[in-house]
N, C-alpha and C positions, 0 to 999 in steps of 0.2 A: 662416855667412851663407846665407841662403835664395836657393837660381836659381828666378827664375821663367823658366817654360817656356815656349816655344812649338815649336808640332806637329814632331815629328824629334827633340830635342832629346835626349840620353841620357846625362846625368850619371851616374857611378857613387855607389851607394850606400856608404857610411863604414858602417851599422850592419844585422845584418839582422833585428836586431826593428824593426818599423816598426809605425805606426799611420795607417791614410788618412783623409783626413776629407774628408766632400763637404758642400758648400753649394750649395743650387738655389733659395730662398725659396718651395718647394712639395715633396710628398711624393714623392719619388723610389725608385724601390727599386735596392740594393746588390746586385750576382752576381759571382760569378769563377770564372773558369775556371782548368785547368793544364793546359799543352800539353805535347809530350814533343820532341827534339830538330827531329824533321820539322815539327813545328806542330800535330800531331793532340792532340784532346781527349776524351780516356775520359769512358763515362758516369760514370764515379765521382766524375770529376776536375770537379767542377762543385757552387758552394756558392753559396747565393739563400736568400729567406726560409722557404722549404719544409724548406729542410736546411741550414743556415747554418754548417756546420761542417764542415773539410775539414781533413787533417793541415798545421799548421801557418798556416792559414788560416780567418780566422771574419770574418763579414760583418753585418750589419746585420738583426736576424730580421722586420722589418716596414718595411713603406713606410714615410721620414720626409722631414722637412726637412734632416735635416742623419746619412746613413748614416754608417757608420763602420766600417773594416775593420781586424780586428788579423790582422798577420802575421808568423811566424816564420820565417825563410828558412832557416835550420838543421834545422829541424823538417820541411820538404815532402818528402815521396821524394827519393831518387836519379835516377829517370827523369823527373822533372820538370824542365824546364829553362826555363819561364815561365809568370809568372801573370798573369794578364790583368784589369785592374780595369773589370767592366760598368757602365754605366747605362741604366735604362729607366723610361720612365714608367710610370705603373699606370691602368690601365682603369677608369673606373668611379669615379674619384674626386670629379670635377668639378676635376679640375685641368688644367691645359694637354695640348693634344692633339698637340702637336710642341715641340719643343726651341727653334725658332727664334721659338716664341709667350711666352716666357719668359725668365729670367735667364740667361746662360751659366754654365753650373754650373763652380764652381772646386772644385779638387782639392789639396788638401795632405799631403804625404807627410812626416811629422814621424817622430822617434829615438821609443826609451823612454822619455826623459825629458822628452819633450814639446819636444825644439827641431825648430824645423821644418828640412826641407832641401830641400824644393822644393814648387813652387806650380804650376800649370798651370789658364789658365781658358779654357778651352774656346769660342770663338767661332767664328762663320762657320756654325751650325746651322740651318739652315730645317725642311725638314719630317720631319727625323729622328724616330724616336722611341724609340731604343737608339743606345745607341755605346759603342765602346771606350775608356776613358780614358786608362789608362796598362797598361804591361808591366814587370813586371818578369821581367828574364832575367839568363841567365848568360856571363857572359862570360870566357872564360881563367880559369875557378875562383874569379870576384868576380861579385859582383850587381850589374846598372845599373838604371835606369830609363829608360823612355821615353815622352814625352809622345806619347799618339795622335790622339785625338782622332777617330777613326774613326767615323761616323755610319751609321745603317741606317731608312729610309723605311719597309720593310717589321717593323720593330717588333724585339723578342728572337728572336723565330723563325728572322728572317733572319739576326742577328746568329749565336745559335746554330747553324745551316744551315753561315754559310759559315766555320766554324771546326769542322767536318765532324763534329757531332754528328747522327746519326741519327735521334734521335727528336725534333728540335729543335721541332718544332710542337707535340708532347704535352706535353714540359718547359717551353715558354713560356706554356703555357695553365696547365699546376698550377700556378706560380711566380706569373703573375697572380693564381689563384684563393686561391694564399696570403695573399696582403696583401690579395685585397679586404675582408675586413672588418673591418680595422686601417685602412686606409688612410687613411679619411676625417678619424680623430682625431687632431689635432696637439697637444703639450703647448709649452706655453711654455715658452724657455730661461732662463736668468739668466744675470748676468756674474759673473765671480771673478776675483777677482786670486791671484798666483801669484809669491812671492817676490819678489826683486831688480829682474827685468825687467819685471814689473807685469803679467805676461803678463795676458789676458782674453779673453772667448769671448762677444763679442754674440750675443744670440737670435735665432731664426729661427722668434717666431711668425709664424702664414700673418696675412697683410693681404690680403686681398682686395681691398681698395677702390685698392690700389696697382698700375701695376703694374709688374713690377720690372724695374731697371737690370742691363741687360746686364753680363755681370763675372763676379769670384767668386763658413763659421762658422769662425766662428774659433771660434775656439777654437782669439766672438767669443770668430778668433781670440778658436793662442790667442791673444789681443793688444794690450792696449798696453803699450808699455818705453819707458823712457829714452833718448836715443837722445846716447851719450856723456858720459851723467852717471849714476851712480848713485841708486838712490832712484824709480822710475818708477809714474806712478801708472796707476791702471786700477779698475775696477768691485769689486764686492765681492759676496760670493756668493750662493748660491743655486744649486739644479741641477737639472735635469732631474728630473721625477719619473721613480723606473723602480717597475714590478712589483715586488710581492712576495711570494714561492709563499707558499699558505698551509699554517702550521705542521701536521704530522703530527700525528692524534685520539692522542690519549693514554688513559687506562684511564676518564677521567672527561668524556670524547669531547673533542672543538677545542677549542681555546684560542685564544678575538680577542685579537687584539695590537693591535686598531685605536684609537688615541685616540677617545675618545667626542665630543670636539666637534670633531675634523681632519674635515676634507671632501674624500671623496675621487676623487669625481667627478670629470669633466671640466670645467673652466670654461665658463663660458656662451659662445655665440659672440659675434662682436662686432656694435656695432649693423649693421641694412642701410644702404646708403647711396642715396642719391636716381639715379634710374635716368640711367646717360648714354646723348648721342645716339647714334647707331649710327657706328662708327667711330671715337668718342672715349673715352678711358678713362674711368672714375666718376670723379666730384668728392672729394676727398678728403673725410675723415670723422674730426672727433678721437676719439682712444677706439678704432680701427678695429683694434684685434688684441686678442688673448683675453685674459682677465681676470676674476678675481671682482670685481672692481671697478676704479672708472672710475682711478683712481691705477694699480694696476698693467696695462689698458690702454694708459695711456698713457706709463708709463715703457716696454713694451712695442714701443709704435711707436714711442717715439726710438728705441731702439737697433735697430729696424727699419730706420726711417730711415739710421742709420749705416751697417746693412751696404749698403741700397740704394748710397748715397753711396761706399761704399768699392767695393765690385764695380765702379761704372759708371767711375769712375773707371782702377780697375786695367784692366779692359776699354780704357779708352783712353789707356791709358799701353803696353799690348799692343799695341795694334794701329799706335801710333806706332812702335814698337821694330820690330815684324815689317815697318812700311814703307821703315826705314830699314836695315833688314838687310838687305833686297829690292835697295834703290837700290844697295847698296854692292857687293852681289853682281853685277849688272848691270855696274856700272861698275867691278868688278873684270877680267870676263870682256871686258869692249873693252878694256881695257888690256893686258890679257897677248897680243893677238893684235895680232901686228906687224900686219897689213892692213889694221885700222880705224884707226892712225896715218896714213896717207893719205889727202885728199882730205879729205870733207867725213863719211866714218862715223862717223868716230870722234864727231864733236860734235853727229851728229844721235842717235847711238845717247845722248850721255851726256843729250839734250837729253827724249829719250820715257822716259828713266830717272827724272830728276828729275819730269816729267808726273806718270808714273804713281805715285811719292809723296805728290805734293800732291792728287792724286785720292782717296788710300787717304787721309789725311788729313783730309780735307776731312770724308772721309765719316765719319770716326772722330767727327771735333767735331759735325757735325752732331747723331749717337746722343746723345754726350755732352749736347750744349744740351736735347735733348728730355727725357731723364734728371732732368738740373740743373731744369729748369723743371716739370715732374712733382712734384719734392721741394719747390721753393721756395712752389708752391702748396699742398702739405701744409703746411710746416712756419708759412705764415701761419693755419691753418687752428690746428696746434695750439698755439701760440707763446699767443695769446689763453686757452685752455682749460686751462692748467696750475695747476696748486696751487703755493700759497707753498714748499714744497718745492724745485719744481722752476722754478720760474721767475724772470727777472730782476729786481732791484729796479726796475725803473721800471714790470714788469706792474702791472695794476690791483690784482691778487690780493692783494698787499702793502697796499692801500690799505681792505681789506675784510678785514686779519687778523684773525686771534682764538686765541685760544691753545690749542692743538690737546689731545684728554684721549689720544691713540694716536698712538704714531710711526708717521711714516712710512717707506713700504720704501727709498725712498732719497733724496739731496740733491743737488743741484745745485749743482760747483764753479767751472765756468765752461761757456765751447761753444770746441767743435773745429770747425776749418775747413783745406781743402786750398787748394793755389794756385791749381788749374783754375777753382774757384771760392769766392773769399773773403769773398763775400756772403752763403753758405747757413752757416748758421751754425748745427749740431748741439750740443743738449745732453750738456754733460758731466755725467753722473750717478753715484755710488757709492753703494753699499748702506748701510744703516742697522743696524745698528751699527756705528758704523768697526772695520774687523778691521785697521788702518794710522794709524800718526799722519802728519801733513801735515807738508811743510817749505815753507815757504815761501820762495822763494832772493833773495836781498837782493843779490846779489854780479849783475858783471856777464858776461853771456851773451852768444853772439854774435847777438842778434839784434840788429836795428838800432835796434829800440825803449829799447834799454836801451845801446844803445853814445852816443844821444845825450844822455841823461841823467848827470848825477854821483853820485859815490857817494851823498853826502846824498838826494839825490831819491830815488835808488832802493830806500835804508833807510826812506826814511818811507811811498814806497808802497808799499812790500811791510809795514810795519807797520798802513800802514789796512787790507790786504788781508787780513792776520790778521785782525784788529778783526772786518771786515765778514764770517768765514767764524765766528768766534766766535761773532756775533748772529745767525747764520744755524741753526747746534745751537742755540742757546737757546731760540730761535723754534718749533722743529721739536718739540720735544721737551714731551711735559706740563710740567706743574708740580713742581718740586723733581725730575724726574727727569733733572738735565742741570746739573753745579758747571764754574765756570770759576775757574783760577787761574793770575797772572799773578806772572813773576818779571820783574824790568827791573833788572839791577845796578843800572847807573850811573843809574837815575832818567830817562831821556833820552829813553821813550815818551810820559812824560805828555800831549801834545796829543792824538798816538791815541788812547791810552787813555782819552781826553772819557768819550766815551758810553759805554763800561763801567763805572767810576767815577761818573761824574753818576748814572745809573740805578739804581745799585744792585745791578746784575744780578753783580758778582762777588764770591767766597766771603769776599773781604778785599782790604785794599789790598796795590795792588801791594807784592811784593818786593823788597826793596833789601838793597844790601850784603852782604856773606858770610855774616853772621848770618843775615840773612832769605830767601837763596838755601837755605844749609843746613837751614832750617827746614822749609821747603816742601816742598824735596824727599824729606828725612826721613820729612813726615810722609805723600805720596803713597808711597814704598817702603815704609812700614808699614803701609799699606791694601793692596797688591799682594801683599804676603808674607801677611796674616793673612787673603786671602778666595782665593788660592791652596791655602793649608794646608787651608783648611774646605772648598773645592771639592773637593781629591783624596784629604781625609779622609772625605768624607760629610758635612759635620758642617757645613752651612751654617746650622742653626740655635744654633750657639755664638760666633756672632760677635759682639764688644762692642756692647749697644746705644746705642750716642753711635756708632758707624761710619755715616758716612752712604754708604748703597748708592747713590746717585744714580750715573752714568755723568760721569766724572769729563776734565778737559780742563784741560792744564799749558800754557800761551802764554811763550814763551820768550823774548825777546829778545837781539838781536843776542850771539847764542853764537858763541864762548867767551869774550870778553872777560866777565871776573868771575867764571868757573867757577874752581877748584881740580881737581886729579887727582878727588877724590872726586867731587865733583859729577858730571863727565864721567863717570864707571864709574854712578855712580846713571840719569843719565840713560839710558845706554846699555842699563842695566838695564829701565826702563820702556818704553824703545821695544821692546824685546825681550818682554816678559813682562806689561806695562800693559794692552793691548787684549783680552787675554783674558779679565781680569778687571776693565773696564768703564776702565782708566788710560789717557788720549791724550794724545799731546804734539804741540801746534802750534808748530813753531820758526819762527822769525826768524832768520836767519844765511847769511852769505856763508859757503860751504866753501874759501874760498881763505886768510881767516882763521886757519882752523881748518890750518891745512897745517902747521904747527909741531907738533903733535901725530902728523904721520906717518900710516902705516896703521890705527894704534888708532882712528878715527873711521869706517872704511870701514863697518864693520858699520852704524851709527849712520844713516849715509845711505842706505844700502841697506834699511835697514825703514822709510824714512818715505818716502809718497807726493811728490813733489816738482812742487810748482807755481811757476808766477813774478807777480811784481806787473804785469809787460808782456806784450804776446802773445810768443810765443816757440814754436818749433817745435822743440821737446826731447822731442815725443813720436812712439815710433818703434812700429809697428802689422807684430808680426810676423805676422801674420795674412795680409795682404797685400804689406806694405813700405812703408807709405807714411810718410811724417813728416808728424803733423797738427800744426797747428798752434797753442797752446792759449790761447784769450781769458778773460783775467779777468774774473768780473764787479763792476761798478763800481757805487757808489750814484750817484745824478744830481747835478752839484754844484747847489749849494742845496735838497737836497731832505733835509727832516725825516722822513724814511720810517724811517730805522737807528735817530735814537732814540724815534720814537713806536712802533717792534714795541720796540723793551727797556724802553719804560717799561708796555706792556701785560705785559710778561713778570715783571716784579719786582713788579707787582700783583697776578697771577696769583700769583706765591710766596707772597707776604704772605697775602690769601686763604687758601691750600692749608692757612699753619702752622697757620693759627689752630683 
């Protein structure tokens, strides 16, 4: 379980390969130091982007949004007994010129394996412009951590000064001079998901036109998981561009490795936006983070948007905790002293106790509200300017579709929202191509949306919910590059299934009965096995021509009722092994059902993304901690929108055959 921190705080370390990861939503530069038992810091003992490598410690080689430190604590000397994690801004950037003009930078201290085990976001900074983050020391022959949070006005200089480095004005000036001219270039991040817990890591491209909410990348987070359900969804990949040295001249000089039409450039920056009045931030701006184009711009600033939204939040979920630790501290210490039982101290002292919480409170909402209303003004800004992709069926964009000839980089499953505020409502996005099949949960949750509903109700709208995420890949995707196929044992989706059926848009009628469950699934495992074989033989041009390559999508209903053992191993098979080679499974099915089958399903859940037909707050954001809460999106009732895009989409096929 992840402690987040605040300043003092020193949990001992479980692991001692650790990996740090900072979020600032601007270019920050990574340094550490290692002190020896007294505190002192050797010239040696000191790793920045200049020299980023130190035994058992390696740091971030350039200013970024989001540095990164690997450490081995087994690995550091023997005379080392703390490593101290720096932050400082960089010179010269055009980015913020104090700490307390910008986001509070959050700090995650994650295992090897990427689980986190402490978070720490750094608030209360004004006109810092270096501080210490965290320490890691030793203690009785184990390693702890401790949040510091230690700031310095006078820059790394003075940081490096009073951590009794000598030449600390000379090493803070090379150390600037190193990043400055890397600094200025940000790359844009991407999200991924990450087995079981759905882990994911929003980006941190720069927004300028934003500006950002005090708080904590996850790695966005990493971050999102399930939060007591298997099966968690989250984003799909893409990653950071890195460097790559170029190959050693050979007898017949260099050899380019570079794709001839990848570009490798930096993306364009984003547009400018209309100048604000002095003292007020800029007007938001759709499109307002990096991008080769306005699509990945703009998937860009949602998940912008989210860190903002997650930071400002966790920032005021901080600062709530650290007021109530405050009070309780206070009103610990009049308690234990027999003399404030007399008279009237005791209840004046418990009385300026609770004061000064609702003070530290007050102030905390305030940040917040300005935050929340910052985003809410973006998100009308870009809510209007989204592609059919990414936007709700009631946007206009839907009402101007056309059947796209290029996928797009990602889809829109529903929007996450928190409790502070359940009005700002952030796009949920996953990457294109699904590297994950969907579950859709049919069963009842504890949310109270679905606790007032009956089963019936809940089977049918989680059945239109498929339906309407079905119509949504068809839409997205060219012509013939996108098969949808439905199994229904028992016959008992047909009203859902209208506008799949009427339209035309799937491979065949639905599946019924054992026969035609076994059939289907048969004949999807024999598409998976035979472009399997030809992917890791080489040999993708010997596959039967009647195989249609299209990007294939199996819609389940209410599983298991009418599966056999077999069916169940097939299936399990293709949630396993499908998505790699273009196979997805959108299930319908309550997992409480399925409980007669024991553990042998666990796998099954766990590789399907899992959504609900109600809002429902089952997703758990290890990044920060938060539980979002997750909104489906809905067609408008009475609106013809779901099947006038599938009857442009089965015209669009017909067309393509001919």
């Amino acid at each position: 379980m992840t402690a987040e921190l605040v300043r003092g705080q020193n949990p001992p370390l479980p692991h001692t390969r650790l990996e740090i990861r900072v979020s600032a939503g601007h270019p920050i530069m990574a340094c550490a130091t290692c002190s020896d038992e007294r505190g002192s810091v050797r010239e040696q003992w000191l790793a920045h982007p200049g020299a980023p490598a130190l035994p058992g410690v390696e740091v971030s080689p350039r200013a970024t949004e989001a540095p990164r430190f690997t450490v081995d604590l087994e690995a550091v000397p023997e005379a080392v007994h703390q490593v101290n994690v720096l932050l400082a801004l960089p010179e010269g950037t055009g980015g913020p010129a104090q700490f307390g003009a910008t986001a509070a930078p959050f700090v995650a201290v994650a295992g090897q394996d990427g689980t986190e085990l402490a978070s720490f976001t750094i608030t209360g900074l004004e006109a810092e412009t270096a501080l210490v983050a965290l320490e890691l020391y030793r203690r009785q022959g184990a390693w702890k951590v401790r949040a510091v949070g230690q700031g310095y006005a006078g820059g790394l200089a003075e940081l490096l000064g009073d951590q009794g480095l000598q030449t600390a004005r000379e090493t803070a000036a090379d150390i600037q001079q190193a990043v400055a001219p890397r600094a200025p270039r940000a790359e844009p991040a991407r999200l991924r998901t990450r087995g079981a817990d759905g882990a994911f890591t929003p980006p941190t491209a720069p927004r300028p036109n934003q500006t950002p909410a005090p708080g904590p990348d996850t790695t966005v987070p990493d971050g999102l998981s399930t939060s007591g359900q298997a099966g968690a969804p989250g984003g799909h990949a893409g990653s950071q561009q890195t460097p790559v040295p170029d190959p050693a001249p050979g007898p017949g000089g260099p050899v380019n490795y570079a794709h001839p039409r990848r570009q490798s450039a930096a993306p364009p920056p984003p547009p400018a936006a209309q100048p604000a009045q002095p003292g007020q931030p800029a007007p938001p701006v759709a499109g307002d983070a990096t991008g080769w184009s306005m699509d990945e711009r703009l998937y860009n600033q949602i998940w912008g948007m989210f860190e903002d939204l997650a930071r400002s939040v966790a920032a005021y979920r901080s600062a709530i905790d650290f007021a109530e630790n405050r009070m309780d501290q206070e009103l610990d210490k009049v308690l234990s002293d027999p003399r404030s039982r007399i008279g009237g101290q005791g209840d004046a002292a418990r009385d300026a106790a609770r004061v000064k919480y609702e003070q530290l409170a007050d102030q905390a909402r305030q940040v917040l509200d300005r935050d929340l209303a910052q985003l809410a003004a973006e998100s009308e800004v870009v809510e209007p300017a989204l592609p059919p992709a990414f936007a709700r069926w009631d946007n206009p964009a839907w009402h101007a579709y056309r059947v796209p000839m290029e996928i797009p980089m990602a889809l829109r499953l529903g929007d996450l929202h928190l409790p502070e505020s359940p009005e700002l409502r952030i796009p949920f996005l996953v990457r294109l191509p699904l590297e994950r099949g969907l579950w859709v949960d049919s069963g009842r949750s504890g949310s109270e949306a679905a606790l007032v509903l009956d089963e019936g109700q809940l089977r049918k709208l989680a059945l239109d919910c498929a339906v309407a995420h079905a119509a949504r890949l068809l839409a997205v995707y060219p012509p013939g590059e996108f098969t949808v196929h439905v199994i229904d044992p028992a016959g008992t989706a047909a009203p859902s299934l209208a506008p799949l059926v009427e339209s035309g848009a799937l491979d065949g009628p639905p599946a019924a009965g054992a026969q035609g469950v076994s059939a289907v699934l048969a004949k999807l495992t024999q598409r998976v096995d035979l472009v399997t074989m030809a992917v890791r033989g080489g040999a993708a041009d010997s596959l039967p021509p009647d195989l249609d390559t299209a990007e294939q999508l199996l819609i389940v209903n209410d599983f298991p009722h009418g599966f056999d053992d077999r069916a169940v191993t097939q299936l399990r098979y293709l949630a396993d092994e499908g998505p790699a080679v273009g196979v997805h499974l959108l299930m319908v099915a309550d997992r409480e059902d399925a409980s007669a089958y024991g553990p042998v399903l666990d796998p099954l859940w766990r590789s399907l993304l899992r959504i609900t037909p109600v809002p429902d707050d089952h997703l758990a954001d290890p990044w920060v901690g938060h539980a979002w809460t997750y909104e489906p999106l809905t067609v408008p009732a009475g609106s013809g929108v779901l099947r006038q895009v599938l009857d442009q989409v089965t015209a669009a096929r017909r067309s393509w055959r001919r």
